[in-house]
N, CA, C and O of each residue as an XYZ file, in Angstrom:
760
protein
N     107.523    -39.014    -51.446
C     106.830    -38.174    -52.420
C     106.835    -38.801    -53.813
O     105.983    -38.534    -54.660
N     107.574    -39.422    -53.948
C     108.125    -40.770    -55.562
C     106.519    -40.909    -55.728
O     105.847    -40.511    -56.680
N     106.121    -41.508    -54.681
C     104.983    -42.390    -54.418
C     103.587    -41.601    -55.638
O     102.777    -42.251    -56.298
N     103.707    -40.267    -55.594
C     102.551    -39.637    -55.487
C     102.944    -40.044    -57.182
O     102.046    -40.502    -57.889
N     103.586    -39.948    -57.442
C     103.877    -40.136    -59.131
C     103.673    -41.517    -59.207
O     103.013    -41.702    -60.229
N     103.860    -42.395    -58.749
C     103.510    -43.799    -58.552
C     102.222    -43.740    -58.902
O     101.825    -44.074    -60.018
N     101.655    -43.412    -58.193
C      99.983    -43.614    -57.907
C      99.201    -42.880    -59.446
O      98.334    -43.385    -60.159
N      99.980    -41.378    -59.597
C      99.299    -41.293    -60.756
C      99.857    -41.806    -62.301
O      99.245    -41.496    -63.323
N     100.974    -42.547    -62.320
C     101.528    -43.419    -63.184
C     100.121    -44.480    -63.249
O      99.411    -44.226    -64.221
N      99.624    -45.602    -62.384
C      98.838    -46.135    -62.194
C      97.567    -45.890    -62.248
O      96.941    -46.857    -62.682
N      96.636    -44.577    -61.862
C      95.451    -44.570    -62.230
C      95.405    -44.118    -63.412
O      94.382    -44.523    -63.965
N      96.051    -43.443    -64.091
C      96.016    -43.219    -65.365
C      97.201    -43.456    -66.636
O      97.850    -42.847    -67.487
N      96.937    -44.875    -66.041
C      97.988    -45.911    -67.147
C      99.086    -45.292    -67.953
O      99.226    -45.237    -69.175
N      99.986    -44.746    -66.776
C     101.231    -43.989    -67.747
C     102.091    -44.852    -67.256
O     102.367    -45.036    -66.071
N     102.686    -45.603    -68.584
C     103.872    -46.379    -68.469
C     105.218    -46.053    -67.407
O     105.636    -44.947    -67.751
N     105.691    -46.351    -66.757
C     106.889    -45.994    -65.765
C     107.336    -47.325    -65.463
O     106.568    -48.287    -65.473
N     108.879    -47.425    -65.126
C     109.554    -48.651    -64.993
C     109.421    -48.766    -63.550
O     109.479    -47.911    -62.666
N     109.186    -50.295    -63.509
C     108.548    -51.119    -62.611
C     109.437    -50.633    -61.399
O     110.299    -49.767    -61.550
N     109.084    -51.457    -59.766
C     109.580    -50.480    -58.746
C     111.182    -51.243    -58.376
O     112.097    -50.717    -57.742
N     111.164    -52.701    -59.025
C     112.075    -53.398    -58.761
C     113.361    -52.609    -59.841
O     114.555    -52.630    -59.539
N     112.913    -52.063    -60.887
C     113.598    -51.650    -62.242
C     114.528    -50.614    -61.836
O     115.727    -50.366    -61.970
N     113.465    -50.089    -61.267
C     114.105    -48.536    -60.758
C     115.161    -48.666    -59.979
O     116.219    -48.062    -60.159
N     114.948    -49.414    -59.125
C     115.872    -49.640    -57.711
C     117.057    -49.930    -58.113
O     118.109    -49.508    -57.633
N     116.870    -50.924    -59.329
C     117.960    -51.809    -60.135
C     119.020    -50.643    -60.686
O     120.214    -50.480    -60.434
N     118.222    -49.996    -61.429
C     119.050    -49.108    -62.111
C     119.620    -48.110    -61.172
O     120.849    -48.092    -61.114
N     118.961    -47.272    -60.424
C     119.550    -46.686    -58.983
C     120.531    -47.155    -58.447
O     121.400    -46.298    -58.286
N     120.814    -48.188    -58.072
C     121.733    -48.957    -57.372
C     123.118    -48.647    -58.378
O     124.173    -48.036    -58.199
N     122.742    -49.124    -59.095
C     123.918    -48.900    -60.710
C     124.494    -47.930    -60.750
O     125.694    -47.918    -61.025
N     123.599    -46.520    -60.409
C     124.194    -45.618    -60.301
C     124.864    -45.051    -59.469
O     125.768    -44.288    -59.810
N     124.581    -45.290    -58.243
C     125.446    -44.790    -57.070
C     126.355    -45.805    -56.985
O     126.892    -45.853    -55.878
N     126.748    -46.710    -57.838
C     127.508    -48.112    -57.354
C     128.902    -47.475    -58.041
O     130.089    -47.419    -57.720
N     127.973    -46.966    -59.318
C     129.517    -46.565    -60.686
C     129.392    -44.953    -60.704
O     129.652    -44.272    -61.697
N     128.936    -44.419    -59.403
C     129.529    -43.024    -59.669
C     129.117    -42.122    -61.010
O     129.781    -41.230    -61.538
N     128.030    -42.552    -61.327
C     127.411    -41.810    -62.507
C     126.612    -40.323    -62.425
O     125.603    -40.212    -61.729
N     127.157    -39.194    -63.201
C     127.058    -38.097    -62.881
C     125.972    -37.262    -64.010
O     125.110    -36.411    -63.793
N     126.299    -37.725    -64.915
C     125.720    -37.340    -65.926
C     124.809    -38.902    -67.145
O     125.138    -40.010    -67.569
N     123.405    -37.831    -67.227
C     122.983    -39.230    -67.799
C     121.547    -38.150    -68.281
O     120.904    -37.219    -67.795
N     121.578    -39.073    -69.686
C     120.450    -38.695    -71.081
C     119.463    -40.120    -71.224
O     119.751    -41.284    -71.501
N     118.299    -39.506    -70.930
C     117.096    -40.091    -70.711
C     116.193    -39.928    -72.055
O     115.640    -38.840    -72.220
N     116.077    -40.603    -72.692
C     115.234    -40.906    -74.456
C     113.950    -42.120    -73.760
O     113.871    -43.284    -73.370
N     112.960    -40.677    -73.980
C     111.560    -41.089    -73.466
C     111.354    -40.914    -71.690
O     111.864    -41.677    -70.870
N     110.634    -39.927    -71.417
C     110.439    -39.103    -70.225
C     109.213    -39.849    -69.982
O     109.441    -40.823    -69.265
N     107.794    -39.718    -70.382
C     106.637    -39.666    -69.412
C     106.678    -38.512    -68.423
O     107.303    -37.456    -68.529
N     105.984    -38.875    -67.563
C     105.858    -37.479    -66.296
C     106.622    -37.699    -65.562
O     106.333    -37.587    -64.371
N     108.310    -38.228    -66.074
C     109.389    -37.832    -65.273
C     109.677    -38.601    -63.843
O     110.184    -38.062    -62.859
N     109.273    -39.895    -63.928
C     109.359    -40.651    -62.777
C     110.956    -41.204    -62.635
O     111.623    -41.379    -61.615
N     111.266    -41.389    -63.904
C     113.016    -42.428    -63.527
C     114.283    -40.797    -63.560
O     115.469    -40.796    -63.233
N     113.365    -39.505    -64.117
C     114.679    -38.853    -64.161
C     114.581    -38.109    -62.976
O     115.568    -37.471    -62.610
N     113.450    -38.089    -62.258
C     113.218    -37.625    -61.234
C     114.047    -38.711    -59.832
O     114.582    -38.194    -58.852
N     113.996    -39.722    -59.985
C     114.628    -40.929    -59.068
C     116.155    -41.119    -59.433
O     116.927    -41.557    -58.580
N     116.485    -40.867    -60.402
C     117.837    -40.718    -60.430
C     118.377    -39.227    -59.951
O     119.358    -39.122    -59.215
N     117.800    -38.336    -60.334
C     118.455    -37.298    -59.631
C     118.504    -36.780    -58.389
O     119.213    -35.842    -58.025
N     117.599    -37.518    -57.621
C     117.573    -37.940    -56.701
C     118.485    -38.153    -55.655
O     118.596    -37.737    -54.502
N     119.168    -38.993    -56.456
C     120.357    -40.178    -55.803
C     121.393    -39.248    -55.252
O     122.051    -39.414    -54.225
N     121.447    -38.045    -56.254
C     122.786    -36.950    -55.755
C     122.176    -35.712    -56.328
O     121.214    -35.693    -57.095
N     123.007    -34.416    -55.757
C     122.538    -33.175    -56.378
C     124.038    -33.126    -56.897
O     124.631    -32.169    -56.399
N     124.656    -33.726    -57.576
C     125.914    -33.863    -58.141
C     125.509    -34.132    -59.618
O     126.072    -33.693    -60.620
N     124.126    -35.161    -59.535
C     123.546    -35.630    -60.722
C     122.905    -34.919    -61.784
O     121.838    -34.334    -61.600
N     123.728    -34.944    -63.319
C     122.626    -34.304    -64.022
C     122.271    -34.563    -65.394
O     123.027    -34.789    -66.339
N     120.913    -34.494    -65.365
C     119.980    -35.788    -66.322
C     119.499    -34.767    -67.346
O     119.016    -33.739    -66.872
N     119.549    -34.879    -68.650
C     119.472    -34.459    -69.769
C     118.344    -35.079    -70.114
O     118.554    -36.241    -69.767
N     117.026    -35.016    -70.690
C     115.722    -35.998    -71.054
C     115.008    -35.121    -71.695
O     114.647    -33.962    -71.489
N     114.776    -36.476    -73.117
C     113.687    -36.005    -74.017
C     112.412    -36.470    -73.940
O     112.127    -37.539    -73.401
N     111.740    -35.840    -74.372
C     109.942    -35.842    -74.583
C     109.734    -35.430    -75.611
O     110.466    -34.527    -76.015
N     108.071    -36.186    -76.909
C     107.959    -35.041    -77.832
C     106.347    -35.407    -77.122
O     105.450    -34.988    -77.854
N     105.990    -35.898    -76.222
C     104.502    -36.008    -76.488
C     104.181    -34.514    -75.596
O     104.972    -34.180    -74.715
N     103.446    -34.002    -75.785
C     103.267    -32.405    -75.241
C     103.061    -32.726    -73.696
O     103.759    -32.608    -72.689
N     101.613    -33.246    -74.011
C     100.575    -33.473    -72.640
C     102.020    -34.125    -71.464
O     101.997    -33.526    -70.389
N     103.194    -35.227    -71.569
C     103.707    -35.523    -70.959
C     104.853    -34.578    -70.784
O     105.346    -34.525    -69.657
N     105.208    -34.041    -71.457
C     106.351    -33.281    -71.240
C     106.059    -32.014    -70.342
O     107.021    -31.548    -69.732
N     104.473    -31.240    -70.161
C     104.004    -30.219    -69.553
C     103.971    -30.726    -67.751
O     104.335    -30.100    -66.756
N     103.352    -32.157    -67.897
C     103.414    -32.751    -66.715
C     104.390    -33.098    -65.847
O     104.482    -32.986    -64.624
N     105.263    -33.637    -66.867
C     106.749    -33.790    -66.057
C     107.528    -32.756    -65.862
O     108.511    -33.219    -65.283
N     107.771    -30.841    -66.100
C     107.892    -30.161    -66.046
C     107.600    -29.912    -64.885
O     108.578    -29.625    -64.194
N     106.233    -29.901    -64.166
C     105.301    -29.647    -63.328
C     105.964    -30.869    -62.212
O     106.367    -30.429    -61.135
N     106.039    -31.883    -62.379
C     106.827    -32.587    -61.313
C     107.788    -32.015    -61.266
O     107.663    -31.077    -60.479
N     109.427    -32.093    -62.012
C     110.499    -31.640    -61.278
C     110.468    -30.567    -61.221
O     111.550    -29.983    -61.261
N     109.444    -29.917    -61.120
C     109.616    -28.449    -60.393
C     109.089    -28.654    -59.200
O     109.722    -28.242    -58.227
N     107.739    -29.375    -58.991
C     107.775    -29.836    -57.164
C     108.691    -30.235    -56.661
O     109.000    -29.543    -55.690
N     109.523    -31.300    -56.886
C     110.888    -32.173    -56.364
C     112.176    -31.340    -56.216
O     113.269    -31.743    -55.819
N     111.670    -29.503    -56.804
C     112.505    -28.774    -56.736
C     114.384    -29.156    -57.086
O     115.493    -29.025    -56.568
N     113.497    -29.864    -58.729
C     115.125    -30.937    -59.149
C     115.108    -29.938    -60.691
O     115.842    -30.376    -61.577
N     114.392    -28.781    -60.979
C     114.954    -28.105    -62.185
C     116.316    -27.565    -62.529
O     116.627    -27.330    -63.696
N     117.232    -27.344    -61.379
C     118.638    -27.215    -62.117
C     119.319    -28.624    -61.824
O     120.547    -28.590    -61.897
N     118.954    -29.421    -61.619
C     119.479    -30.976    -61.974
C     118.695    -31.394    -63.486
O     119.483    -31.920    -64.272
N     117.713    -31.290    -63.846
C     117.397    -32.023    -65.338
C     116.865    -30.886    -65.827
O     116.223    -29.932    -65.388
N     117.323    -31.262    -66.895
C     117.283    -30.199    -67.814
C     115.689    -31.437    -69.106
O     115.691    -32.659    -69.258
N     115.092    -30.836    -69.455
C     114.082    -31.315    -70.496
C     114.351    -30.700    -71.864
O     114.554    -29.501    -72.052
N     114.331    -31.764    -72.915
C     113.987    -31.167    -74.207
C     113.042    -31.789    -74.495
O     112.794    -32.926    -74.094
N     112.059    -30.804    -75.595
C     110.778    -30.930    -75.403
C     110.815    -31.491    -76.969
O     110.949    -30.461    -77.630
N     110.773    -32.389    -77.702
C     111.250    -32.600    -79.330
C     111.190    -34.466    -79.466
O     111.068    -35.213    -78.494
N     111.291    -34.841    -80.677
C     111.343    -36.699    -81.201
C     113.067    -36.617    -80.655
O     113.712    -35.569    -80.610
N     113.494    -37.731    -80.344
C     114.695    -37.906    -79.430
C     115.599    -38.399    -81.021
O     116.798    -38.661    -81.110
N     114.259    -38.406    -82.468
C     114.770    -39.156    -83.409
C     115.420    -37.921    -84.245
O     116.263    -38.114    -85.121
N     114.933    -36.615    -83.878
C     115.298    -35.212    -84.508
C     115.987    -34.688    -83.488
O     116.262    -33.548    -83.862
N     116.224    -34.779    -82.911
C     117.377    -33.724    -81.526
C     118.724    -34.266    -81.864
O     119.040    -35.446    -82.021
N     119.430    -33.242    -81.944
C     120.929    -33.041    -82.226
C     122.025    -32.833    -80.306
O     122.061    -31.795    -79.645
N     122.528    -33.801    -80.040
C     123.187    -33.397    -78.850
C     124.830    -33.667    -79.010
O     125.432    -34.586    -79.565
N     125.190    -32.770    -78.464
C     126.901    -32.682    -78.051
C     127.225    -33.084    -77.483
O     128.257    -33.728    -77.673
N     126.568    -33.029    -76.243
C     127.253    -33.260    -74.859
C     127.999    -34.806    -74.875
O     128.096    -35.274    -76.010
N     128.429    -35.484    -73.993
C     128.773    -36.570    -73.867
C     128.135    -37.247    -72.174
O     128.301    -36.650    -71.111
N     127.699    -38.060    -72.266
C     127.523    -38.490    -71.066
C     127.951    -40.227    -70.356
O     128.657    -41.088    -70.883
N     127.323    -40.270    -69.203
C     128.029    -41.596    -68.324
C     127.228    -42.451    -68.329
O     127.592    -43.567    -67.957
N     125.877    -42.244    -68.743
C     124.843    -43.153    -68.891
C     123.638    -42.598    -69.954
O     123.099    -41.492    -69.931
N     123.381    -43.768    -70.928
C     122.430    -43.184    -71.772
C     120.977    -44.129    -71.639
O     121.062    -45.315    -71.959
N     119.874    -43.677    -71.242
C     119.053    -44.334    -70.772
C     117.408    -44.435    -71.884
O     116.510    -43.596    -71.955
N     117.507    -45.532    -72.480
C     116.588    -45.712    -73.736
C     115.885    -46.485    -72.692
O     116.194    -47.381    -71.907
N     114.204    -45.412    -73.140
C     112.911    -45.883    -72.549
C     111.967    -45.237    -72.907
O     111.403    -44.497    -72.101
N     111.455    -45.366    -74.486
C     110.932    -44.882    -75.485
C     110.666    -45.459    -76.313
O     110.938    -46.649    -76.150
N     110.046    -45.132    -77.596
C     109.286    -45.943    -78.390
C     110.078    -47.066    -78.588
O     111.260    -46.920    -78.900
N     109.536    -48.279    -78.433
C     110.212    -49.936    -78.069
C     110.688    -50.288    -79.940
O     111.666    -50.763    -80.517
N     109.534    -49.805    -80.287
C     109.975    -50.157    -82.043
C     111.662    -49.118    -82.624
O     112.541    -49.433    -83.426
N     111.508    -48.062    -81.901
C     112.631    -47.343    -82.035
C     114.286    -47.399    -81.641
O     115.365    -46.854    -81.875
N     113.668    -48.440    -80.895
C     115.080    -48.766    -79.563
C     116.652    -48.401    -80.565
O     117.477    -47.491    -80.485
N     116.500    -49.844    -81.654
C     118.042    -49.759    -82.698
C     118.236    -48.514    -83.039
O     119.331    -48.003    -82.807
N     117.113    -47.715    -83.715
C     117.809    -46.321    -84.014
C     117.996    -45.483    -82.981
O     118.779    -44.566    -83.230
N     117.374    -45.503    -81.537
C     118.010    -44.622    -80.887
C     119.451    -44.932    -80.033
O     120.085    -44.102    -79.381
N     119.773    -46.336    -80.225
C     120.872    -46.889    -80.005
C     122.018    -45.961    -80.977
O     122.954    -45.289    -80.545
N     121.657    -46.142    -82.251
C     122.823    -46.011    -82.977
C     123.233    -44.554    -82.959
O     124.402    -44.180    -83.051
N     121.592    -43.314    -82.764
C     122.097    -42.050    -82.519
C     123.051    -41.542    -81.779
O     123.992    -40.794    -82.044
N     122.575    -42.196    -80.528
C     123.216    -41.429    -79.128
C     123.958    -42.336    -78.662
O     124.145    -42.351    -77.445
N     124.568    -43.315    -79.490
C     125.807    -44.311    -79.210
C     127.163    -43.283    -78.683
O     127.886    -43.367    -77.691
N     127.127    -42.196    -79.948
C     128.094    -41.663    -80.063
C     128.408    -40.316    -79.147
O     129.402    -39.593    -79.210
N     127.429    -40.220    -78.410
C     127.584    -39.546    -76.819
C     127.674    -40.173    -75.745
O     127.313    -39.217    -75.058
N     127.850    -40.981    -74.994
C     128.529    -42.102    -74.341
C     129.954    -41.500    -74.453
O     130.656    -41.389    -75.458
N     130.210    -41.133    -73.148
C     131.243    -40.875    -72.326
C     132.632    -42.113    -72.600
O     132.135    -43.184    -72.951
N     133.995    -42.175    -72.527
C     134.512    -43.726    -73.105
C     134.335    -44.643    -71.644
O     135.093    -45.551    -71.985
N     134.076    -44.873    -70.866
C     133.665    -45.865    -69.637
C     131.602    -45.933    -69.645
O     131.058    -46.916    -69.143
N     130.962    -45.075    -70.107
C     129.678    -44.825    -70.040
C     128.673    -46.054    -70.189
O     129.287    -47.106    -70.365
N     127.589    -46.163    -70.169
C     126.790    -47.337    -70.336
C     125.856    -47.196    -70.689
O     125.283    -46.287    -70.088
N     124.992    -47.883    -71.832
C     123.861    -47.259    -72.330
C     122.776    -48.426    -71.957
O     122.879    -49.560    -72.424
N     121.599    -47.988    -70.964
C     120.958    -49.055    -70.033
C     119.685    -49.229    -70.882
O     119.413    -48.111    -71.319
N     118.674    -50.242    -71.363
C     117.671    -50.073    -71.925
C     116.375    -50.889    -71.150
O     116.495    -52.082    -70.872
N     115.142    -50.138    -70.833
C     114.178    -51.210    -70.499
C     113.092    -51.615    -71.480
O     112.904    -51.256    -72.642
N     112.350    -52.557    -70.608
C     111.242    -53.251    -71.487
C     111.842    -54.245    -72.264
O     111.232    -54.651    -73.252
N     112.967    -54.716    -71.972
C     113.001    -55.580    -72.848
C     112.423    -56.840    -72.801
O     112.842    -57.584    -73.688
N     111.372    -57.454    -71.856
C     110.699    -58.275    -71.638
C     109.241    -58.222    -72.020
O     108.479    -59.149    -72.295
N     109.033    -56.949    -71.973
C     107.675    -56.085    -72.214
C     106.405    -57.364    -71.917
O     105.722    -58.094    -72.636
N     106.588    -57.096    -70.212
C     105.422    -57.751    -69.366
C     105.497    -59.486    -69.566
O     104.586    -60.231    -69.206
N     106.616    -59.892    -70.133
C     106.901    -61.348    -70.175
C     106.023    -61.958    -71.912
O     105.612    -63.078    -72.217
N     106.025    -60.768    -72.632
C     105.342    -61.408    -73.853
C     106.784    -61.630    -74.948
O     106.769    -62.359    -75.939
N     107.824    -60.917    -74.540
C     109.140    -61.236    -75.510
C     108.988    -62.740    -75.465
O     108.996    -63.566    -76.378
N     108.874    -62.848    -74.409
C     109.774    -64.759    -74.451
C     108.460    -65.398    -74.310
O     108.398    -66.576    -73.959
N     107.287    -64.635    -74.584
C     106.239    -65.536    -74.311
C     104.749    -64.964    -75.117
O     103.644    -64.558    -74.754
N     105.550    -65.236    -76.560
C     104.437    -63.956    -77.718
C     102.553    -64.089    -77.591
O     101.785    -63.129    -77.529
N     102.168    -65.581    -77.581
C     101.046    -65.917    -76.857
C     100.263    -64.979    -75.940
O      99.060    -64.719    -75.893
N     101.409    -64.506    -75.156
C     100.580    -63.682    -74.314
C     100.076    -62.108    -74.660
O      99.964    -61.161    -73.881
N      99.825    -62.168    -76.043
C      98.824    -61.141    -76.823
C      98.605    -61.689    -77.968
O      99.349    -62.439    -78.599
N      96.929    -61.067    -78.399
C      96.574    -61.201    -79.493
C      97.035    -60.234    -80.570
O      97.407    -60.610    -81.681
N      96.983    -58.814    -80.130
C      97.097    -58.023    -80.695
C      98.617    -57.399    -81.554
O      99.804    -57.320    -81.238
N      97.600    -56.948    -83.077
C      98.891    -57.013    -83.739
C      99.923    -56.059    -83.966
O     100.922    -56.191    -84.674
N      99.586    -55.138    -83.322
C     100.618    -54.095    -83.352
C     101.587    -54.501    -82.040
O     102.796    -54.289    -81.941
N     100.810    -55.069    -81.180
C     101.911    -55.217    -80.152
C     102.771    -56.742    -80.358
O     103.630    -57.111    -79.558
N     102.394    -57.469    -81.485
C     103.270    -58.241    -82.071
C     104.133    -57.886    -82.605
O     105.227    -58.443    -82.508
N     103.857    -56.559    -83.540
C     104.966    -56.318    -84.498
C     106.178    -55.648    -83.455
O     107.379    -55.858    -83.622
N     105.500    -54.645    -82.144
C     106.327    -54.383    -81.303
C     107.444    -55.353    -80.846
O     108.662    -55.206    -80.945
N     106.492    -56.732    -80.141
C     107.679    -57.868    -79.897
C     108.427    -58.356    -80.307
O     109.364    -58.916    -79.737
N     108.170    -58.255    -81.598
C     109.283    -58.544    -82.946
C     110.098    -57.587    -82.787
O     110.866    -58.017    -81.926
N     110.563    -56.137    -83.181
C     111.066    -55.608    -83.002
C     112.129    -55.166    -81.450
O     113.241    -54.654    -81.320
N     111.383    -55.536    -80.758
C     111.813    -55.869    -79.032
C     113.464    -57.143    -79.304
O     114.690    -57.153    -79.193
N     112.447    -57.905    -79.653
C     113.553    -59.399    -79.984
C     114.830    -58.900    -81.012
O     115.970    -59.363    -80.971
N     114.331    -57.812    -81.966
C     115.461    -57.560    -83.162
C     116.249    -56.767    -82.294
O     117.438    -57.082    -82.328
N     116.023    -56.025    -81.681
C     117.133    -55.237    -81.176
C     117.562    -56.133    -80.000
O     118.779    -56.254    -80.140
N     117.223    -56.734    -79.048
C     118.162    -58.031    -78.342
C     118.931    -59.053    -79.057
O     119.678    -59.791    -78.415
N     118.791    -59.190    -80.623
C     119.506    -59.683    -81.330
C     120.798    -59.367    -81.672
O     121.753    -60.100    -81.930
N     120.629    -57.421    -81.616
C     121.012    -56.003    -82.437
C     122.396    -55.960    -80.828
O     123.575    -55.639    -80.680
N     121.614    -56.334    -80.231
C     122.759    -56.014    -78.873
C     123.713    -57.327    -78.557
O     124.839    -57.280    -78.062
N     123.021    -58.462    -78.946
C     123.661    -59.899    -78.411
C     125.080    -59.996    -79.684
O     126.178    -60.429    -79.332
N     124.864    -59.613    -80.869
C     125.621    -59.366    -82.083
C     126.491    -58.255    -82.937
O     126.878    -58.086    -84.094
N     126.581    -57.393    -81.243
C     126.851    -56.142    -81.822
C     128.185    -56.149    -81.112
O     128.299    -55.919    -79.908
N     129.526    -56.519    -82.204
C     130.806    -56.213    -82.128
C     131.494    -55.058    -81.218
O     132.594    -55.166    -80.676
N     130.658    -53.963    -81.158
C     131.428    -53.290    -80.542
C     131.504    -52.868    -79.050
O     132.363    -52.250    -78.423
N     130.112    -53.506    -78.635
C     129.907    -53.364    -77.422
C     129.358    -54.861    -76.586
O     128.667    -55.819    -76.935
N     129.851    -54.593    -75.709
C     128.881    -56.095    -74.588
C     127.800    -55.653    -74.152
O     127.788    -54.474    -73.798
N     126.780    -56.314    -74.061
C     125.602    -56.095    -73.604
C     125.252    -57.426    -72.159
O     125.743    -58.555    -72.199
N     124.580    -57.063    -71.319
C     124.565    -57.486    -70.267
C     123.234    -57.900    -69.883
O     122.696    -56.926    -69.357
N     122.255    -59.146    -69.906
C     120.705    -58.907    -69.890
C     120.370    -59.342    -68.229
O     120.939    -60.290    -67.688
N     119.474    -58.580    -67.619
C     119.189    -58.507    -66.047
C     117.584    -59.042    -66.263
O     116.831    -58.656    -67.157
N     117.307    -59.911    -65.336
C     115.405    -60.462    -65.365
C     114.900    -59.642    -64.138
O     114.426    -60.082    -63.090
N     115.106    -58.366    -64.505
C     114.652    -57.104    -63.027
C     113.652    -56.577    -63.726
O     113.244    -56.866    -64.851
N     113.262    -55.713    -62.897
C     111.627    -55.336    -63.389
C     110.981    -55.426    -64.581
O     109.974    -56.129    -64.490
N     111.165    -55.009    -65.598
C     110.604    -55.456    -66.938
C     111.290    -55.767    -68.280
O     110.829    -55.633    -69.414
N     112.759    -56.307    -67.809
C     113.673    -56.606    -68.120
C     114.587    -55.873    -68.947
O     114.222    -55.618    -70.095
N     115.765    -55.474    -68.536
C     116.864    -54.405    -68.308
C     118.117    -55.092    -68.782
O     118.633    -56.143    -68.403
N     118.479    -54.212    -69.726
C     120.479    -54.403    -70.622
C     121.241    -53.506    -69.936
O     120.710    -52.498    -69.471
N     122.945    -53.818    -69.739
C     123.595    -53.026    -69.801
C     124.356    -53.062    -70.184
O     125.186    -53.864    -69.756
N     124.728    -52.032    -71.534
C     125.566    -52.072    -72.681
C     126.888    -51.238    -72.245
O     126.780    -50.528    -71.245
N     127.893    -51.272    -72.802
C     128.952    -51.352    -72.390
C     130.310    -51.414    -73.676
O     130.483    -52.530    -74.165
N     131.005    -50.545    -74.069
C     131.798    -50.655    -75.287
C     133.040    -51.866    -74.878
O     133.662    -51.981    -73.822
N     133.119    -52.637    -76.058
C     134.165    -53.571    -75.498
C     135.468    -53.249    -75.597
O     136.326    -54.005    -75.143
């Protein structure tokens, strides 16, 4: 049933992490026993829907502010009959205030935003927790800028590269870089 979200990820060009990505990160999770996990940047709910998946033990906290996606992905995990596993907030992930603490924090949202949503929700991270980020390859144009003209999605790649800088130089945690679906960190307090 993944599939059917697959398909409309694809005809109507809604970003979702690649199928190798997913698996990647899946694996991760049932590997390290991860129970709880906050998702910054939903779409129509394809990765919080596949992680919760994995267990009905699992439970996924995820923001959205774009409407149209957040109504849609609503509308999925209520088919997948996964609404008391994820919970949605509907708000900028850059204005939401959270308490909770969790085992995995999963940045996959505005790419220019990545450092600041790093530094927000650093401080909810569970003390063993891991904060996983994709796109960091964004379709092989990081390491290979040529492969666009366009300039906003330059200034994106720039910013892509600053925060792989932001993680390769960041004292307090190890960061871990994977060449899996559209290329994937896993951060880690040292």
């Amino acid at each position: 049933m993944v599939r059917v979200l697959e398909e409309y990820a694809k005809n109507n060009n809604v970003p979702i992490m690649q199928k190798d990505g997913i698996e990647f990160m899946c694996h991760y999770i049932k590997s390290h026993n991860i129970k709880s996990i906050l998702e910054i940047g939903t779409a129509i709910g394809y990765s919080a829907i596949n992680m919760a998946l994995i267990s009905k033990d699992i439970k996924v906290t995820t923001i959205e502010r774009n409407d149209k996606m957040y109504k849609k992905k609503k509308k999925n995990i209520h088919k997948f009959n996964l609404d008391n596993q994820i919970q949605i907030i509907y708000d900028d992930a850059l204005n939401t205030n959270i308490n909770d603490k969790y085992d995995l924090i999963f940045i996959d949202a505005a790419k220019s935003q990545y450092i600041k949503f790093f530094e927000k929700y650093k401080h909810n991270l569970n003390t063993n927790g891991v904060i996983i980020t994709d796109n960091l390859s964004f379709h092989g144009m990081v390491e290979d800028e040529s492969k666009t003209h366009n300039r906003n999605t330059k200034q994106m790649i720039r910013k892509i590269r600053k925060y792989i800088d932001f993680l390769k130089n960041n004292n307090e945690y190890i960061t871990e870089f994977y060449e899996v679906g559209d290329g994937i960190s896993i951060t880690k307090k040292s």
